[in-house]
N, CA, C and O atoms as a Tinker XYZ file with bonds, in Angstrom:
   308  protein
     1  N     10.119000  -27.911000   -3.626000    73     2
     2  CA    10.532000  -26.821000   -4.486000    64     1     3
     3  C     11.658000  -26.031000   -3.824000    63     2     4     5
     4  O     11.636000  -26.028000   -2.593000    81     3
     5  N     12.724000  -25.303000   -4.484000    73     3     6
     6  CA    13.466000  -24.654000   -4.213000    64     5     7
     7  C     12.886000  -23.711000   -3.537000    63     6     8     9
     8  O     11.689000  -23.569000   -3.788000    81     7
     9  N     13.449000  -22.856000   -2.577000    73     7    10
    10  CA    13.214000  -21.760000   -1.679000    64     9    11
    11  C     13.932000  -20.731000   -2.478000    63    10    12    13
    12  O     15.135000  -20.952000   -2.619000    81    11
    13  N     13.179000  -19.026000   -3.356000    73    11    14
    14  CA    14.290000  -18.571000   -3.720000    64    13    15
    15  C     13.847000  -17.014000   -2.892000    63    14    16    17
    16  O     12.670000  -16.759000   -2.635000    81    15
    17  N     14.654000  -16.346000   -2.647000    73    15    18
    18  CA    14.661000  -14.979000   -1.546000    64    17    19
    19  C     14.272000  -13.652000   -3.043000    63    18    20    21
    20  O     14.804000  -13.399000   -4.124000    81    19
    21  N     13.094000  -13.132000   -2.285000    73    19    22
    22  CA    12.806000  -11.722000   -3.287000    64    21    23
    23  C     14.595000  -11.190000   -3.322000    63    22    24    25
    24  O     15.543000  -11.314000   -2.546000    81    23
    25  N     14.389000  -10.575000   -4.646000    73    23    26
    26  CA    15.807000   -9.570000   -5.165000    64    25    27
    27  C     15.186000   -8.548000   -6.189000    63    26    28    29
    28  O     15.004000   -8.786000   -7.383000    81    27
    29  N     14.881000   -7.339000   -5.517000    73    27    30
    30  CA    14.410000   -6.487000   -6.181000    64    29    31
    31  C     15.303000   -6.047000   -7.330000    63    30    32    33
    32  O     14.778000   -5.288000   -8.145000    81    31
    33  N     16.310000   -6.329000   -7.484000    73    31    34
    34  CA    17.140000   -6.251000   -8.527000    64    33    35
    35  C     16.932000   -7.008000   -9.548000    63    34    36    37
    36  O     17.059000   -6.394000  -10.608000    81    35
    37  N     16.622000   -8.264000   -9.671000    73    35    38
    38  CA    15.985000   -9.291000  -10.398000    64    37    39
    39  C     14.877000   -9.341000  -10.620000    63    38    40    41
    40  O     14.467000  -10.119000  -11.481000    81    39
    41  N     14.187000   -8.678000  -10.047000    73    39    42
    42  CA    12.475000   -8.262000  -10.133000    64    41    43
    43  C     12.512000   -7.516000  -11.154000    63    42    44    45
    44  O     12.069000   -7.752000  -12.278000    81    43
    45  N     13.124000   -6.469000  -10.712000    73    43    46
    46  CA    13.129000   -5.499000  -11.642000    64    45    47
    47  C     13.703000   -5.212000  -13.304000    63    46    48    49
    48  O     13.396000   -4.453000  -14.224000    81    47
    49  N     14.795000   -6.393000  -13.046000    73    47    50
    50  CA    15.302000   -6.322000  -14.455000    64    49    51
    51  C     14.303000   -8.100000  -15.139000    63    50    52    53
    52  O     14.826000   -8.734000  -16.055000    81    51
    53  N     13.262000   -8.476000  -14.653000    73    51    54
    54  CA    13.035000   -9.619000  -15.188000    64    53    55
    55  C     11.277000   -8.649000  -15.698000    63    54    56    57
    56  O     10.461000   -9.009000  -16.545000    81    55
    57  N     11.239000   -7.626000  -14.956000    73    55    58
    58  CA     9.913000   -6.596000  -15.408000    64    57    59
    59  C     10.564000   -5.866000  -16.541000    63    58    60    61
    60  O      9.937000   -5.605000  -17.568000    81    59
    61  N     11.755000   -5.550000  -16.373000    73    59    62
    62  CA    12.156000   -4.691000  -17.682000    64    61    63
    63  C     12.428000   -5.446000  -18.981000    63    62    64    65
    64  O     12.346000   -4.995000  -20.124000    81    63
    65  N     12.738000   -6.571000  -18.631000    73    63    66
    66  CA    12.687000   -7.557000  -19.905000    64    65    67
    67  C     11.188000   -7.809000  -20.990000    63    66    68    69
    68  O     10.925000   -7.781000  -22.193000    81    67
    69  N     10.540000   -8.038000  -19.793000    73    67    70
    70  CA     9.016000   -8.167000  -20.484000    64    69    71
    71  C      8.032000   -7.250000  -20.385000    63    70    72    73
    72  O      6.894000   -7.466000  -20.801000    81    71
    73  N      8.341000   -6.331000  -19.915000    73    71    74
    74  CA     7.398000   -5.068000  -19.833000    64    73    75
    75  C      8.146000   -3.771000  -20.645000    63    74    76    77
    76  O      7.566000   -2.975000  -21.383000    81    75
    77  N      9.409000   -3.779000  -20.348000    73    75    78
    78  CA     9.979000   -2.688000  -20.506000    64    77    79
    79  C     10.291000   -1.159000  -19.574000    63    78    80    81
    80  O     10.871000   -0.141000  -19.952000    81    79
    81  N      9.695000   -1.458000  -18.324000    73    79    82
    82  CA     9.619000   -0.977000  -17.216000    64    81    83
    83  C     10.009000   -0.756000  -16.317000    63    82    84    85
    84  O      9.494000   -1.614000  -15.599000    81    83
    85  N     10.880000    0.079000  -15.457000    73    83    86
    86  CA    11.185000   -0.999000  -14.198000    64    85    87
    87  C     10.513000   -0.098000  -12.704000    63    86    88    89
    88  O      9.878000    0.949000  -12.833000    81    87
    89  N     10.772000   -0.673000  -11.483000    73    87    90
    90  CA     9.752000   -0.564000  -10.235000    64    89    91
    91  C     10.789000    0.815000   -9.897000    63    90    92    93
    92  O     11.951000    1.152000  -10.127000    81    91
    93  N      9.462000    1.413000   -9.140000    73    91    94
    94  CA     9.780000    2.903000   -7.930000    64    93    95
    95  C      9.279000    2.412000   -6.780000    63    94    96    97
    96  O      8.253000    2.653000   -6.145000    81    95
    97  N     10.282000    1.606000   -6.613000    73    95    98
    98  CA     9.917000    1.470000   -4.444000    64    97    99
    99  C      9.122000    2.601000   -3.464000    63    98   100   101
   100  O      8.310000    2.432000   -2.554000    81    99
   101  N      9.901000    4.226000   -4.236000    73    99   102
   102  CA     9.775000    4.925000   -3.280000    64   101   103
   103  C      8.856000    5.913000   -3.581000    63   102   104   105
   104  O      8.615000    6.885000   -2.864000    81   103
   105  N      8.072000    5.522000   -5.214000    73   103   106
   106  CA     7.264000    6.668000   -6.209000    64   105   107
   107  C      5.858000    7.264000   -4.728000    63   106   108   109
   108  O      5.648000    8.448000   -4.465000    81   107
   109  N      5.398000    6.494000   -4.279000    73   107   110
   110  CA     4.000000    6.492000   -3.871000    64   109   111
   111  C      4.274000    7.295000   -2.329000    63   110   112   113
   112  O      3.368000    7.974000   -1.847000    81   111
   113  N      5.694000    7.133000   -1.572000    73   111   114
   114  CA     5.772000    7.858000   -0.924000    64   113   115
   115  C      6.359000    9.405000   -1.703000    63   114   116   117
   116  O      6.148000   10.518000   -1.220000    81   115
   117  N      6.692000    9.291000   -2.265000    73   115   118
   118  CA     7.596000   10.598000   -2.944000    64   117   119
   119  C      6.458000   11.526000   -3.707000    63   118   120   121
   120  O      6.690000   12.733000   -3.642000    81   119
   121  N      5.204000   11.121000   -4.454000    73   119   122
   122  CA     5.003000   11.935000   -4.255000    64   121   123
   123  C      2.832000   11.853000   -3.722000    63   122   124   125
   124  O      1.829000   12.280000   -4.293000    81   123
   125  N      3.003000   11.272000   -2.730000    73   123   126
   126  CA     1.533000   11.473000   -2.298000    64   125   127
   127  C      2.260000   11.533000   -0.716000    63   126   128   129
   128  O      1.394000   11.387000    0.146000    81   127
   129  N      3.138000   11.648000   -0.358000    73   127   130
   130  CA     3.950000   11.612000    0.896000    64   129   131
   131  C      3.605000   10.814000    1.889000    63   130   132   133
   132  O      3.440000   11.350000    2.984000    81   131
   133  N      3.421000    9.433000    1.775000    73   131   134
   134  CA     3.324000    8.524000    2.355000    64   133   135
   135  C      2.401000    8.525000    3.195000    63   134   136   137
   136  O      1.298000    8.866000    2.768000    81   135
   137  N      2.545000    8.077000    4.942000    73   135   138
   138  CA     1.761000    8.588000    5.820000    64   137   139
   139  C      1.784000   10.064000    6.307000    63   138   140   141
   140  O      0.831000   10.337000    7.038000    81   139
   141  N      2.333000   10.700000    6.157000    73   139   142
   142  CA     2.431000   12.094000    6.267000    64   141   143
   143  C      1.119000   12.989000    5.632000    63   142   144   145
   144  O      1.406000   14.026000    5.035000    81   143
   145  N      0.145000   12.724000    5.715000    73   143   146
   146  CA    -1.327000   13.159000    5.368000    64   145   147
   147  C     -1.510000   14.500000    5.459000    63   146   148   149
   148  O     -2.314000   14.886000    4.611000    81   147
   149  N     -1.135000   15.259000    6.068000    73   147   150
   150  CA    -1.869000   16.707000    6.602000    64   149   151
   151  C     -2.286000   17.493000    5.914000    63   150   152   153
   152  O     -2.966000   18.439000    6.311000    81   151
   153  N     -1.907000   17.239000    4.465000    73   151   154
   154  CA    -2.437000   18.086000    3.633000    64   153   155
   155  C     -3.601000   17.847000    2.655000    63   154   156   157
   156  O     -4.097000   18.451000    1.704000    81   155
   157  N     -3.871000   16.377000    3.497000    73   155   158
   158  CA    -4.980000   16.121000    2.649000    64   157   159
   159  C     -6.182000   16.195000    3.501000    63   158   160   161
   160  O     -6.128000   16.370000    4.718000    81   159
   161  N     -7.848000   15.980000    2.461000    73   159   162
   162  CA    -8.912000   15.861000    3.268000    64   161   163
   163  C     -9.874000   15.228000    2.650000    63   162   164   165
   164  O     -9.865000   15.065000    1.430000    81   163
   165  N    -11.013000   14.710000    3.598000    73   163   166
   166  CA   -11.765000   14.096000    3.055000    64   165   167
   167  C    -11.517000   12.299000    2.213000    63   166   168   169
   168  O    -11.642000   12.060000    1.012000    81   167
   169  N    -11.242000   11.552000    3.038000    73   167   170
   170  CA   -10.655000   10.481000    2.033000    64   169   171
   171  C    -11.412000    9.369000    3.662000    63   170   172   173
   172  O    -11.237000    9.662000    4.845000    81   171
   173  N    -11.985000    8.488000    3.272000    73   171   174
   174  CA   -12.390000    7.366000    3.699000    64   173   175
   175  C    -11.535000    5.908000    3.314000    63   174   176   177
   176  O    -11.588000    5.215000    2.299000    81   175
   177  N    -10.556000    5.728000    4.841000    73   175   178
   178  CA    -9.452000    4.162000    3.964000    64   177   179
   179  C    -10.689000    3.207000    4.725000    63   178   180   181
   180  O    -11.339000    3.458000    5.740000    81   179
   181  N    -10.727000    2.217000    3.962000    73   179   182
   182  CA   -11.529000    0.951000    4.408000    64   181   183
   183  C    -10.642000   -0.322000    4.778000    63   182   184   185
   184  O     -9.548000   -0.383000    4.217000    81   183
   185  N    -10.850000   -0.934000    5.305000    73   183   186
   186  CA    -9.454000   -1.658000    6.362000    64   185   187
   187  C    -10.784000   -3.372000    6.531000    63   186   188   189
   188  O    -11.886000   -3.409000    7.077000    81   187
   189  N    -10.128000   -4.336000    5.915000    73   187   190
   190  CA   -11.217000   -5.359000    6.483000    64   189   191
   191  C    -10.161000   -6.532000    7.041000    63   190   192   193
   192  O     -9.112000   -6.998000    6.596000    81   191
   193  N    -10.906000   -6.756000    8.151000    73   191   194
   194  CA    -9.894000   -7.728000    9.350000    64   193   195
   195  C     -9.774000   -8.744000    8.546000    63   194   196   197
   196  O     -9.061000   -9.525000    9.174000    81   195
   197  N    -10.102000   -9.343000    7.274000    73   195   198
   198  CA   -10.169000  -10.632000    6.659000    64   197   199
   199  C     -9.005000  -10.857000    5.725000    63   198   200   201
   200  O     -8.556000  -11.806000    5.083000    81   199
   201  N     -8.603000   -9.145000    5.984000    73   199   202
   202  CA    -8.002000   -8.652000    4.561000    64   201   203
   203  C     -6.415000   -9.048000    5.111000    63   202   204   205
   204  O     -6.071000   -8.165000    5.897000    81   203
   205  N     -5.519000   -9.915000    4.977000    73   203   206
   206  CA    -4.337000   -9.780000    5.368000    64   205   207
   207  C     -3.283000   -8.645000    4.907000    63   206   208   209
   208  O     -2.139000   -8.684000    5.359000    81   207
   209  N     -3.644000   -7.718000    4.081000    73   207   210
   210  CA    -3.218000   -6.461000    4.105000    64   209   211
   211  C     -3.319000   -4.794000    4.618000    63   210   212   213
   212  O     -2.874000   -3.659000    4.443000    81   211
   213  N     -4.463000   -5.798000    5.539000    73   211   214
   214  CA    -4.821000   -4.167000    6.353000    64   213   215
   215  C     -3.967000   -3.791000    7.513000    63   214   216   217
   216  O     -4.103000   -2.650000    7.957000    81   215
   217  N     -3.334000   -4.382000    7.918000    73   215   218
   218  CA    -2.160000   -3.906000    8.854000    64   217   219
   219  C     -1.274000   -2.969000    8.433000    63   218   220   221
   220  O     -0.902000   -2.257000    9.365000    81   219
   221  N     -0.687000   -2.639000    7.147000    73   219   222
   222  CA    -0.235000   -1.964000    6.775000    64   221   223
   223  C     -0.571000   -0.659000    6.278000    63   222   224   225
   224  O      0.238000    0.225000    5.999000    81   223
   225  N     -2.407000   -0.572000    6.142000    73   223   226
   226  CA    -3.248000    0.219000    5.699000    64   225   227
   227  C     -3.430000    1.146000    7.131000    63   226   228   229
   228  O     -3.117000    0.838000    8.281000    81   227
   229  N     -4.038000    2.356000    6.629000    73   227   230
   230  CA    -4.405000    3.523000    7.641000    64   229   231
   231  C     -5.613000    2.735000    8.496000    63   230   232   233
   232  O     -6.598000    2.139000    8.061000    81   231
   233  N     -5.112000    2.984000   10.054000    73   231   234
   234  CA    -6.592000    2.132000   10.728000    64   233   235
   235  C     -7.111000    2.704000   11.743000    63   234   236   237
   236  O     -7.942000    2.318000   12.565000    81   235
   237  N     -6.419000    3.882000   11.585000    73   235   238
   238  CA    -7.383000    4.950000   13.124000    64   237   239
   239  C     -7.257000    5.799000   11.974000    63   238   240   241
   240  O     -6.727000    5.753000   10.864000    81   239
   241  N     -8.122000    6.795000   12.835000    73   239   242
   242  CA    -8.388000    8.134000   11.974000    64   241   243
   243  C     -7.404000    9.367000   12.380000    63   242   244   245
   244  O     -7.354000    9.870000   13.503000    81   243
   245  N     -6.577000    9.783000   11.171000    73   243   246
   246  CA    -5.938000   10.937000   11.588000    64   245   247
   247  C     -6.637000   11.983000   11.699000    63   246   248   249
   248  O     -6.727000   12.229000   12.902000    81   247
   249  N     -7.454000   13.108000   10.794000    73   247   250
   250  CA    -8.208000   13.950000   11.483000    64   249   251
   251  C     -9.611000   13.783000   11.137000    63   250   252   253
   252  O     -9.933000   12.833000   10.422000    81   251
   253  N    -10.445000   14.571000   11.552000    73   251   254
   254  CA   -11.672000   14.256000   11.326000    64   253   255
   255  C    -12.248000   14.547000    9.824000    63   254   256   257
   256  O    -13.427000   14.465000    9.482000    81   255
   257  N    -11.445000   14.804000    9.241000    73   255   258
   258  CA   -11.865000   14.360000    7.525000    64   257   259
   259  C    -10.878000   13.085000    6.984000    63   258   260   261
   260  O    -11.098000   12.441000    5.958000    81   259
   261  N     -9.771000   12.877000    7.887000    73   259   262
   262  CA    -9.192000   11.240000    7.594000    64   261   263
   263  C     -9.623000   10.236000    8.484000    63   262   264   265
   264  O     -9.224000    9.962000    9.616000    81   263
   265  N    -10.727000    9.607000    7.610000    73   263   266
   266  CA   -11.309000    8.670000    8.589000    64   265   267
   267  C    -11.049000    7.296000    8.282000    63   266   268   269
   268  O    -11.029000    6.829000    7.143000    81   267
   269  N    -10.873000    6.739000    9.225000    73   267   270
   270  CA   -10.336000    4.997000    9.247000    64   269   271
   271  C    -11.570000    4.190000    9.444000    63   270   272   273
   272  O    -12.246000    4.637000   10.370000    81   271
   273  N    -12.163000    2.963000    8.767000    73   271   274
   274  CA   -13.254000    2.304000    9.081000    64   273   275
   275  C    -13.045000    0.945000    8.732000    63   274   276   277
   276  O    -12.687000    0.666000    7.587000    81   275
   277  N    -13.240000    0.002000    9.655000    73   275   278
   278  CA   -12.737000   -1.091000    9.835000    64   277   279
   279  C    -14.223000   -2.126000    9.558000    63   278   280   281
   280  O    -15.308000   -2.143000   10.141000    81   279
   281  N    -13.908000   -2.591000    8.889000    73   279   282
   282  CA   -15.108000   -3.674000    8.445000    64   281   283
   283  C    -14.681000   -5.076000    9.250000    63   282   284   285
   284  O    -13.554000   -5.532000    9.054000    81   283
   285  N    -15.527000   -5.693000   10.082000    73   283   286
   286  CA   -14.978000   -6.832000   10.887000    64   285   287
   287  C    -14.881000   -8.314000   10.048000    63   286   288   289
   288  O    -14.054000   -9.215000   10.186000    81   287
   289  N    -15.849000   -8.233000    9.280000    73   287   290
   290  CA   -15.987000   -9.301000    8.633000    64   289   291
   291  C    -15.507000   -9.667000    7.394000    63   290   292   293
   292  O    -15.443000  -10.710000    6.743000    81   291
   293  N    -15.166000   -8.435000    7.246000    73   291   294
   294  CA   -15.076000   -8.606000    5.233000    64   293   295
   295  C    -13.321000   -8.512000    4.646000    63   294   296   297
   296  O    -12.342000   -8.853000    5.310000    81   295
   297  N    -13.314000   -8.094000    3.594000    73   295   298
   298  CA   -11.689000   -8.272000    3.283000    64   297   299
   299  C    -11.869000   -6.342000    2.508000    63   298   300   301
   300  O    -12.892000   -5.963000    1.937000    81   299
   301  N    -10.996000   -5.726000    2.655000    73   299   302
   302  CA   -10.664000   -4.169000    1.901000    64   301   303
   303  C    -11.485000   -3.843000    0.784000    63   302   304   305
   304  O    -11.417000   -4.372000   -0.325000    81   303
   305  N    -12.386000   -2.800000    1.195000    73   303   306
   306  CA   -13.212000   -2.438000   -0.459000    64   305   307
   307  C    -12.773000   -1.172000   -1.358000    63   306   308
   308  O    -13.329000   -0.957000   -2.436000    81   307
């Protein structure tokens, strides 16, 4: 099969074709402010080593109401 390279430009206008929509790269940092937490509390991230997306997920705990918990076995709940 051909090899073809992501183009968020083409993503986006091939979502606006059939959805009518198009992507905010930057919506989720802009406005829940990304990793920049401090103003939040109380929130439990669940992180599972199985999960090939938990590297990118919160995995220590920023303060003691942002707590990080790592499941060894399982995949993100």
């Amino acid at each position: 099969s051909e090899l073809h390279s992501w183009n968020l430009k083409e993503f986006s206008d091939n979502c606006f074709k059939q959805w009518g929509v198009r992507q905010r790269p930057s919506w989720i940092t802009t406005v829940c402010g990304g990793k920049n937490m401090s103003s939040h509390m109380d929130i439990i991230f669940s992180n599972g080593k199985l999960d090939p997306w938990s590297g990118g997920g919160v995995t220590k705990d920023i303060t003691d109401t942002l707590v990080a918990v790592t499941i060894s076995e399982g995949p993100t709940v």
